[in-house]
BAPA-321119 format. One record per residue (C-alpha): residue number from 1; x, y, z; residue in one letter. Coordinates in steps of 0.1 Angstrom, whole numbers. Each point is the difference from the previous one (the first is absolute). Layout:
N
<pt NUM; <X; Y; Z>; "A">
...
//
This chain:
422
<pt 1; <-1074; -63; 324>; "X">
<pt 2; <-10; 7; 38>; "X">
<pt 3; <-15; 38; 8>; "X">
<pt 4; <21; 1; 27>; "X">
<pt 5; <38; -8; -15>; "X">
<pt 6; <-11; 26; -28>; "X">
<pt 7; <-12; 21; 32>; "X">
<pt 8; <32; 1; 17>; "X">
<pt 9; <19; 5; -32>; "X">
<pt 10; <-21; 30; -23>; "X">
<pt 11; <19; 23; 21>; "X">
<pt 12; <33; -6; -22>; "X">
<pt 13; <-22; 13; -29>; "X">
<pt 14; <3; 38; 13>; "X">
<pt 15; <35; -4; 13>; "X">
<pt 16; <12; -17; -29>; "X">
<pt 17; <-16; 27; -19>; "X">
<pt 18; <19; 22; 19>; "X">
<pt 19; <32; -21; -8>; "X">
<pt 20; <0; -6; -31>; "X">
<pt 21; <-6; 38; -11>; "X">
<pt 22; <30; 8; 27>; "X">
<pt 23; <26; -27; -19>; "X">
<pt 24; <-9; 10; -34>; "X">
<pt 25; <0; 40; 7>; "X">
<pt 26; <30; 7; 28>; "X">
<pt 27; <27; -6; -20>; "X">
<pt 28; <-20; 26; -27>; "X">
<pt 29; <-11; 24; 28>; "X">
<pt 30; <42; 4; 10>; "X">
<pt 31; <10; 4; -32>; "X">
<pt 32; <-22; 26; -5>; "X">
<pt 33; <8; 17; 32>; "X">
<pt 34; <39; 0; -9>; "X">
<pt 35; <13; -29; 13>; "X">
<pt 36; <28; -15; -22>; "X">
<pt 37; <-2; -38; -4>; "X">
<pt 38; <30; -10; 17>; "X">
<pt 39; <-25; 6; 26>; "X">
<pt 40; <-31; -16; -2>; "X">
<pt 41; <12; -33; 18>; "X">
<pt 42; <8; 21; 35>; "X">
<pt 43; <-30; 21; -8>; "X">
<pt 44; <-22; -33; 0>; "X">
<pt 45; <12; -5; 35>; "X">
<pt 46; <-30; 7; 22>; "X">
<pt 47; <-20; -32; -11>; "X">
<pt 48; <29; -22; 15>; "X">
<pt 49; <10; 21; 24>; "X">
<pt 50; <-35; 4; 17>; "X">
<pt 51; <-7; -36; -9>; "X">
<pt 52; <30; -11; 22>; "X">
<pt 53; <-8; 25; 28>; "X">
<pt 54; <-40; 2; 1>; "X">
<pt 55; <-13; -34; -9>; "X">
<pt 56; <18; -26; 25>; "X">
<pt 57; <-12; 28; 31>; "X">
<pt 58; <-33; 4; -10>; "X">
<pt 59; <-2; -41; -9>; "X">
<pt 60; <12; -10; 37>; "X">
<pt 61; <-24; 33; 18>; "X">
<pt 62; <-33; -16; -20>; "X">
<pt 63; <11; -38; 11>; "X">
<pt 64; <2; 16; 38>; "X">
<pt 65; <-24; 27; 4>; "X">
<pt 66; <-38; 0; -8>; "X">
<pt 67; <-27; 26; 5>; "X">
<pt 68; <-37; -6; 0>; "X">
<pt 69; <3; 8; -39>; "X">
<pt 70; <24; -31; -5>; "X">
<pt 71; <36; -4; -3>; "X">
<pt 72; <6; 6; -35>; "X">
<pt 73; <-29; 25; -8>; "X">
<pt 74; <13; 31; 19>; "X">
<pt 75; <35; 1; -17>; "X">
<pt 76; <-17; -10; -36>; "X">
<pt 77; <-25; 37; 3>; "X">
<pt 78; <22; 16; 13>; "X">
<pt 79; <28; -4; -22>; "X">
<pt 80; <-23; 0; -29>; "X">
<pt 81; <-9; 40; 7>; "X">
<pt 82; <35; 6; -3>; "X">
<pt 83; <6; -17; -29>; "X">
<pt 84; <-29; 20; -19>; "X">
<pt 85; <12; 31; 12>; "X">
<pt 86; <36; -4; -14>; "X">
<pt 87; <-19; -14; -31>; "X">
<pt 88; <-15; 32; -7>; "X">
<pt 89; <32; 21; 10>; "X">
<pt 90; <25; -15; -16>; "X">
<pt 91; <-7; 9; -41>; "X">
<pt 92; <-3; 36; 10>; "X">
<pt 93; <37; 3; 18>; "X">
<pt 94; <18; 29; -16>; "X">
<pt 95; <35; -13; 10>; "X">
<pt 96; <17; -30; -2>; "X">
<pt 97; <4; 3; 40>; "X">
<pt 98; <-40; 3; 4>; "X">
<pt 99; <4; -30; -21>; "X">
<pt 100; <18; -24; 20>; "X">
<pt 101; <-13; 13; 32>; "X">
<pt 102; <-37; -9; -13>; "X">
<pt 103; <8; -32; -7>; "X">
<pt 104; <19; -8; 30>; "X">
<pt 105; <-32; 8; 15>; "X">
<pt 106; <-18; -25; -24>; "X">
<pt 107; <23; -28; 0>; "X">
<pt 108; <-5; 2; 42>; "X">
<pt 109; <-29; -3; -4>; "X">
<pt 110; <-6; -24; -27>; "X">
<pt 111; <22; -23; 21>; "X">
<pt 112; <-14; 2; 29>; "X">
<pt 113; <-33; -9; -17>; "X">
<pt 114; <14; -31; -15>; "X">
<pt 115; <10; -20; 32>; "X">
<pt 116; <-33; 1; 16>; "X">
<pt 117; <-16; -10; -32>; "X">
<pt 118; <16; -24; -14>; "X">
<pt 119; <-1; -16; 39>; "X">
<pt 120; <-43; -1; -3>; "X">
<pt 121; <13; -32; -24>; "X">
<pt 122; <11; -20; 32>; "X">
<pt 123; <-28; 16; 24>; "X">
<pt 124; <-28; -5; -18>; "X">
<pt 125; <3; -33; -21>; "X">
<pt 126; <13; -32; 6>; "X">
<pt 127; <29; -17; -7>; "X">
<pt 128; <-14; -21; -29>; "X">
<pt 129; <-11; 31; -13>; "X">
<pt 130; <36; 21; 0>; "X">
<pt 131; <14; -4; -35>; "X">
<pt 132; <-38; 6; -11>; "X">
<pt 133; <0; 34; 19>; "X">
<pt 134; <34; 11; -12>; "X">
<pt 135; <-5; -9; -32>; "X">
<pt 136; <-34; 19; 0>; "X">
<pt 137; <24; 32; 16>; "X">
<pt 138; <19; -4; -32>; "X">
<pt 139; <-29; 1; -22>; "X">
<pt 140; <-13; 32; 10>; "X">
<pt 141; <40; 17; 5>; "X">
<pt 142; <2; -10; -41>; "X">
<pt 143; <-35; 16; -8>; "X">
<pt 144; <5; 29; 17>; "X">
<pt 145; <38; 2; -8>; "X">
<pt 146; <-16; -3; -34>; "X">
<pt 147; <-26; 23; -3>; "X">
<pt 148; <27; 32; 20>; "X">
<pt 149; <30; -11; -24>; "X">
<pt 150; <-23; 9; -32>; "X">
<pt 151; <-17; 26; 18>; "X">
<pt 152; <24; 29; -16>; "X">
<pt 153; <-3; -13; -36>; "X">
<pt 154; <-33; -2; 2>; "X">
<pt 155; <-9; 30; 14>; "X">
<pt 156; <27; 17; -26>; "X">
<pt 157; <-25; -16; -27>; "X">
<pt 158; <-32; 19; 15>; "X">
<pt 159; <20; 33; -5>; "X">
<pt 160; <22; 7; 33>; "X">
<pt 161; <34; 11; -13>; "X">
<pt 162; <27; -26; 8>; "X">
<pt 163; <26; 23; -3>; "X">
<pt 164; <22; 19; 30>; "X">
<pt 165; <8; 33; 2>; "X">
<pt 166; <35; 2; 22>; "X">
<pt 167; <-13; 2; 35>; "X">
<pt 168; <-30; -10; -9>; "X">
<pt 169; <-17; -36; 0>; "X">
<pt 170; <-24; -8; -35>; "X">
<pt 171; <-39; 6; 7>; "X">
<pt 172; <-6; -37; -10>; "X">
<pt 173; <21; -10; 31>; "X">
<pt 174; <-14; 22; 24>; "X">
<pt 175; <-36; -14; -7>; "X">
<pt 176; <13; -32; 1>; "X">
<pt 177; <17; 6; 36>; "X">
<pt 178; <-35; 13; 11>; "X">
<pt 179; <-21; -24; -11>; "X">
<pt 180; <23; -30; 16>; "X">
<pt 181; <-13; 20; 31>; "X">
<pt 182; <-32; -8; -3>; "X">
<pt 183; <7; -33; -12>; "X">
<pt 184; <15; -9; 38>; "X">
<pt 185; <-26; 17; 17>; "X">
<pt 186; <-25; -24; -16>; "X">
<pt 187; <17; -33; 0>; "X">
<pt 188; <15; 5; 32>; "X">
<pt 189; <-30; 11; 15>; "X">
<pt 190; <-22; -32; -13>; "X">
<pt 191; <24; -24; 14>; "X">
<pt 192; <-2; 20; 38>; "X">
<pt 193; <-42; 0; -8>; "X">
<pt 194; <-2; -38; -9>; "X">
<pt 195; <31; -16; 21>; "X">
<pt 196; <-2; -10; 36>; "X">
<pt 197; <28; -10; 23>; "X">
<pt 198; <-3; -29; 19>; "X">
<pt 199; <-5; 11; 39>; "X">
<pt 200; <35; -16; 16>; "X">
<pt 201; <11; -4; 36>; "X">
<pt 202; <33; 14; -8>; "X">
<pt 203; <-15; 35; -18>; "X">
<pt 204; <18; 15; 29>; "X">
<pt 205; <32; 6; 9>; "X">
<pt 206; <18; -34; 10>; "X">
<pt 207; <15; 6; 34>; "X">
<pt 208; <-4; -39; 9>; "X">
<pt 209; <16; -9; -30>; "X">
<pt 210; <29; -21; 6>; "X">
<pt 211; <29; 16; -18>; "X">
<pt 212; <19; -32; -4>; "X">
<pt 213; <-29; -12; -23>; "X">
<pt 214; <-5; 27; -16>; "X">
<pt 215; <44; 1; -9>; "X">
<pt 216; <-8; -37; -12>; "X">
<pt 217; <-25; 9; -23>; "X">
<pt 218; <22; 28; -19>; "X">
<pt 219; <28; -24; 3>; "X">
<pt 220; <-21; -25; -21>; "X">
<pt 221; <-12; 26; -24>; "X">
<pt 222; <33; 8; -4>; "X">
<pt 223; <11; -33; -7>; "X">
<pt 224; <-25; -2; -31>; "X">
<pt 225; <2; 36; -10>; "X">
<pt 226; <43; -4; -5>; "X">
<pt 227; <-5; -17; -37>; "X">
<pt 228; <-26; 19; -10>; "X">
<pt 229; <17; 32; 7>; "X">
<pt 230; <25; -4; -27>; "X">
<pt 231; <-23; -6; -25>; "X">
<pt 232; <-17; 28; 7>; "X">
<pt 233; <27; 21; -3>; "X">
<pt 234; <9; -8; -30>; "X">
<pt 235; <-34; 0; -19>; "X">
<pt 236; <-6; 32; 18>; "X">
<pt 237; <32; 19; -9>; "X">
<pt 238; <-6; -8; -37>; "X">
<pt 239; <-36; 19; 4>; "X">
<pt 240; <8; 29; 13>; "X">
<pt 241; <24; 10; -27>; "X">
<pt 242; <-27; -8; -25>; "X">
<pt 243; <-22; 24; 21>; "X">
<pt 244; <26; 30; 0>; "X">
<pt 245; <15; -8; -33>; "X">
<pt 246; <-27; -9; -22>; "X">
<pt 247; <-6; 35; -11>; "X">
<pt 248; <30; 13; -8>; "X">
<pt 249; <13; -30; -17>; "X">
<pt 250; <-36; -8; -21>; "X">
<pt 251; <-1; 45; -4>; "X">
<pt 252; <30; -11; -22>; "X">
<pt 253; <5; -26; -16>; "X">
<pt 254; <-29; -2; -13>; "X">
<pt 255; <-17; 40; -3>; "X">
<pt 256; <35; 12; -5>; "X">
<pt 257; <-9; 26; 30>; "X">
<pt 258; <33; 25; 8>; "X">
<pt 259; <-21; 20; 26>; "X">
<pt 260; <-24; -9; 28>; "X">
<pt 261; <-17; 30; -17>; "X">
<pt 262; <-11; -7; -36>; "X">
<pt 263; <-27; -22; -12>; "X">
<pt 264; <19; -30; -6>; "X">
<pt 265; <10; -4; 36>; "X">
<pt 266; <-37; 3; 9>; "X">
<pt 267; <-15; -22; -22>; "X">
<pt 268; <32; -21; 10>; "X">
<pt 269; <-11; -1; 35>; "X">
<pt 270; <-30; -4; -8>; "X">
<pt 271; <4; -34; -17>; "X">
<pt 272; <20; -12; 28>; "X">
<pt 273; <-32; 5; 20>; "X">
<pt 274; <-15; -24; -25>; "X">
<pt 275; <25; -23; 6>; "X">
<pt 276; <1; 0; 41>; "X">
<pt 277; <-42; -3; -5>; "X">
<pt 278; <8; -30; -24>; "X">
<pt 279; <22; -17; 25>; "X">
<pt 280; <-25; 7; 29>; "X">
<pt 281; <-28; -12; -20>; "X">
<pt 282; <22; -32; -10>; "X">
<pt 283; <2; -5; 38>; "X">
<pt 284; <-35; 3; 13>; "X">
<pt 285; <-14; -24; -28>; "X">
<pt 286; <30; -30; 7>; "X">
<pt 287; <-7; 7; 35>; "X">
<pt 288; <-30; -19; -4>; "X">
<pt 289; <19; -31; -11>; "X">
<pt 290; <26; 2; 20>; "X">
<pt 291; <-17; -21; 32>; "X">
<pt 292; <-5; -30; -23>; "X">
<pt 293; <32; 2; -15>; "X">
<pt 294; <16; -1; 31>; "X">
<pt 295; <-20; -26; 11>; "X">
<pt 296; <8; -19; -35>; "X">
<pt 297; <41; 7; -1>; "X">
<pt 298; <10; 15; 36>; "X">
<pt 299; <1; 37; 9>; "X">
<pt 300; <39; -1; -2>; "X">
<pt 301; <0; -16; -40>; "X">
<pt 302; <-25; 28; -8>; "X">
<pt 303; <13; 25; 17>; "X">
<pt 304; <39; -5; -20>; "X">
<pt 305; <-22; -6; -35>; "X">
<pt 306; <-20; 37; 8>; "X">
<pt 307; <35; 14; 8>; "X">
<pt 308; <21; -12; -31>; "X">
<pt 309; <-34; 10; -24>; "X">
<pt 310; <4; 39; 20>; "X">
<pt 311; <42; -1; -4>; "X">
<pt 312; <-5; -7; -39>; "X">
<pt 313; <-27; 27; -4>; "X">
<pt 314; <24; 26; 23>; "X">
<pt 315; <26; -7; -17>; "X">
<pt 316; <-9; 3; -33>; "X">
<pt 317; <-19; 35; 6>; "X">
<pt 318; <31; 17; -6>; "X">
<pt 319; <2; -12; -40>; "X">
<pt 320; <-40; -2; -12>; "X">
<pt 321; <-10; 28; -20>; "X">
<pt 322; <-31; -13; -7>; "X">
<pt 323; <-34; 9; 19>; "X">
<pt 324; <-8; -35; -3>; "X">
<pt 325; <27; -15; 9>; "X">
<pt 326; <6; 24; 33>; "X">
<pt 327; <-32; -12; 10>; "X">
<pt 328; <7; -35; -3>; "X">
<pt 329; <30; 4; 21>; "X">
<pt 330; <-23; 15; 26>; "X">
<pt 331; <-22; -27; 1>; "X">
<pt 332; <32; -20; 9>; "X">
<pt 333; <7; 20; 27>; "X">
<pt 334; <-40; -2; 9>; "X">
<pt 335; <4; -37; 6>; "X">
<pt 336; <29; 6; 22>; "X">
<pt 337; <-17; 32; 22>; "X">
<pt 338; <-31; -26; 4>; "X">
<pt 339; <25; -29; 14>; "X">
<pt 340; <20; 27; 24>; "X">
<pt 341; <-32; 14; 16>; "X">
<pt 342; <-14; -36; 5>; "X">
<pt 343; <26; -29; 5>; "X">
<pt 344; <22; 15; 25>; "X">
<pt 345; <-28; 6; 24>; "X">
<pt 346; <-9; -36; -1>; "X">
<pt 347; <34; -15; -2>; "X">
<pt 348; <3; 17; 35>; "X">
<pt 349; <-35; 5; 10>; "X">
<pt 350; <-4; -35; 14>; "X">
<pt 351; <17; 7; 34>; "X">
<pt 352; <-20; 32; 7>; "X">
<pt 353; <-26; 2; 23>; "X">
<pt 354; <-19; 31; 8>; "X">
<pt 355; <17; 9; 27>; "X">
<pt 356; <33; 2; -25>; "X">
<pt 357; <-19; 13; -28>; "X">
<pt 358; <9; 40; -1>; "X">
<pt 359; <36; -12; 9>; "X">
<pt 360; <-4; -23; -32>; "X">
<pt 361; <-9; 24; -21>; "X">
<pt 362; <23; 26; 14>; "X">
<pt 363; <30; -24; -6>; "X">
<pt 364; <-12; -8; -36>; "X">
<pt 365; <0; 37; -9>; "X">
<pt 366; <35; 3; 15>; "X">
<pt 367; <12; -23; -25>; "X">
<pt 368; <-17; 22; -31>; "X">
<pt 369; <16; 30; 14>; "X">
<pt 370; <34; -6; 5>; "X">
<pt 371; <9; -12; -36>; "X">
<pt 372; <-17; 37; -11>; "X">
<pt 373; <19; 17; 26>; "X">
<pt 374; <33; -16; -9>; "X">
<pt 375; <-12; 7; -39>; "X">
<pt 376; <-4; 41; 10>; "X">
<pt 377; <28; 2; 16>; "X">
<pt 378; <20; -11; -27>; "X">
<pt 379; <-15; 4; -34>; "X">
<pt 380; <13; 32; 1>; "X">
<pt 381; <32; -9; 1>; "X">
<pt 382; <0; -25; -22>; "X">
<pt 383; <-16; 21; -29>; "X">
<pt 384; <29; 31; 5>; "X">
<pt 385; <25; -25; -3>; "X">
<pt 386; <3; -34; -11>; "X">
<pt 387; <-31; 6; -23>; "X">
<pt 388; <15; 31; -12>; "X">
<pt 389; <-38; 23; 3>; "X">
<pt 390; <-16; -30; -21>; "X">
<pt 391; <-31; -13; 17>; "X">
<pt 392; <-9; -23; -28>; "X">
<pt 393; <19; -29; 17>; "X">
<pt 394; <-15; 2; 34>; "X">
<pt 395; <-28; -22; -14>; "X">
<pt 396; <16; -29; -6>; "X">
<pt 397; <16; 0; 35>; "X">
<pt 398; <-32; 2; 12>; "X">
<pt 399; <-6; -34; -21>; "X">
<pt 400; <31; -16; 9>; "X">
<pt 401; <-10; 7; 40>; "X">
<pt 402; <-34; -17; -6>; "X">
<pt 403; <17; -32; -15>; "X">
<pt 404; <19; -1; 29>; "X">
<pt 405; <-35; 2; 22>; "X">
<pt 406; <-10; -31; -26>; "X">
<pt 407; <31; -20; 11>; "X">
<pt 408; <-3; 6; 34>; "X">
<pt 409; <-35; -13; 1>; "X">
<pt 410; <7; -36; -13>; "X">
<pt 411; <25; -1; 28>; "X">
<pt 412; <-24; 7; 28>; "X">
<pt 413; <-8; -35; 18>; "X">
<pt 414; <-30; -21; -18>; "X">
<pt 415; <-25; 6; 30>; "X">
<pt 416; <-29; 7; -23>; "X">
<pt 417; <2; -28; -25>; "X">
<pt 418; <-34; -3; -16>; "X">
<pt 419; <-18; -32; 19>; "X">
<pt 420; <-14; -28; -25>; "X">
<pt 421; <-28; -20; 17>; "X">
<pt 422; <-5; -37; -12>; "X">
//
């Protein structure tokens, strides 16, 4: 394991953090501040929304524009200030508007964190070394996906009520929000310590650059991005209404919650953090396998295996009652998270060069975003209507959207069939 792949990656740790308390707690936090559950899908918006706007911009600015601090390190602090800040505000809103406003703010700046990071992969290693480097990025987004999802329960077992007053977020998920503050500043701040750009000619802005070149090289990113894409929307649609449904749907069927106020619902939702940390710990540990086995089998065979294990474990969320059994169905969906933060990178990665990098990642997020942004928009609709109010189904859509992702995968061209030497 080389210091500096784990270097350029311990950053995730705080952010993930971050995350992972965010995805088990918003839907929780909304609730509690009155919104209905109709709802939570459009309320979920910002992530997608600022992931779609934010993170292709600040991508192609860091590939053009350098300072003396590097192209990627100015956009990392300061994005990471804002991040802690909304950190802090957010569990103390009073209103469901604070709310959302707060973590507009966040998920701005979350995203705008993510593109330059995730582009130190390309700038700083090389390319023998890419699947090692994203893999090692997933490691540490499991961990500290983890270690935030369980953060609430945990901190509910050392006494903080769990429990929300309306118009009020629980104790235990305030601390939690605070602590995932300091958990950036420190992870974040060891990879700008320890991390060094490599000096480049083209740090500045590129007014020699020809642009005809430059057109050819999105043309033939786009060329290799194009099958990717839909699988990506498909595995990443199915996600997102595990991450706004989850609650509700585990709050009761399996608590027998009525109220985003009594004690069921919060030791409901607090399970459900249990489960997102089981699935996020599921991730980082089969991240460490997953370079071999694509090696072994080809990225695009283990990709469609991770996604078909994460549809059956999706899918079949909506009837366990079991605490065991939930969490085996998030381990399932572990194995699929580790296989979607890895094995689309390096299905596409190979036609990157630095130059392309922020653009690359920019595009990738692009393809996470829409399916969650075509999920908010109509979830809502979907639940009033067809669905009747019943949110217990939505999981097994999710499931059947991730097989789709599986398929999809075995169709993608054998360009990374495994080599066998003599």
């Amino acid at each position: 394991m080389r210091p500096r792949t784990i270097n350029i990656s311990i950053g995730y740790l705080g952010l993930q953090i971050a995350f992972g308390i965010q995805s088990a707690s918003l839907s929780r936090i909304f609730q509690g501040l009155g919104a209905p559950v109709e709802q939570l899908a459009l309320l979920w918006l910002a992530g997608p929304v600022t992931g779609l706007l934010i993170q292709p911009v600040v991508g192609a600015l860091s590939d053009r524009y350098g300072t003396r601090f590097g192209r990627r390190r100015p956009y990392i602090f300061g994005s990471a200030l804002i991040v802690m800040a909304a950190l802090v505000t957010l569990p103390l809103a009073a209103s469901l508007a604070v709310a959302v406003a707060t973590i507009w703010l966040l998920e701005a700046a979350m995203n705008a964190l993510h593109a330059p990071y995730r582009a130190l992969v390309a700038d700083t290693l090389p390319v023998a070394d890419h699947a090692r480097g994203y893999a090692m990025q997933t490691v540490f987004i499991g961990l500290g996906a983890l270690a935030g999802a369980c953060a609430p329960m945990l901190l509910a077992q050392a006494g903080l009520s769990n429990a929300a007053l309306p118009g009020q977020t629980p104790p235990s998920i305030r601390f939690a929000f605070i602590a995932a503050a300091a958990a950036v500043a420190l992870s974040v701040g060891w990879t700008l310590a320890t991390v060094r750009e490599p000096r480049r000619a083209d740090a500045t802005p590129p007014v020699s650059a020809p642009k005809a070149k430059r057109f050819a090289a999105v043309a033939r990113l786009w060329r290799v991005l194009r099958p990717v894409a839909a699988i990506q929307f498909a595995c990443w649609f199915g996600l997102y209404l595990l991450w706004v449904y989850a609650t509700p749907v585990i709050a009761a069927n399996v608590y027998g919650a009525t109220s985003p106020f009594d004690a069921a619902y919060a030791r409901g939702a607090d399970f459900v953090g249990v489960l997102f940390g089981t699935y996020n710990g599921v991730a980082g540990i089969f991240a460490f396998v997953l370079p071999a086995l694509f090696r072994r089998f080809g990225v695009r065979r283990v990709h469609a295996a991770a996604l078909g294990a994460g549809a059956v474990g999706l899918a079949a969320l909506a009837s366990c009652t079991g605490p065991i059994a939930l969490m085996g169905c998030a381990g399932l969906i572990g194995v699929a998270y580790a296989s979607m933060l890895s094995a689309p990178f390096v299905l596409a990665g190979r036609v990157v060069t630095s130059a392309t990098a922020g653009m690359f990642i920019g595009a990738m997020n692009i393809f996470i975003v829409v399916p969650q942004l075509v999920a908010g928009l109509t979830m809502g609709w979907i639940i009033a209507h067809p669905l009747q109010g019943s949110v217990v189904p939505v999981l097994p859509l999710g499931g059947l959207a991730m097989l789709a992702g599986a398929w999809l995968s075995l169709r993608l061209p054998a360009v990374d069939e495994p080599t066998r030497t003599a």
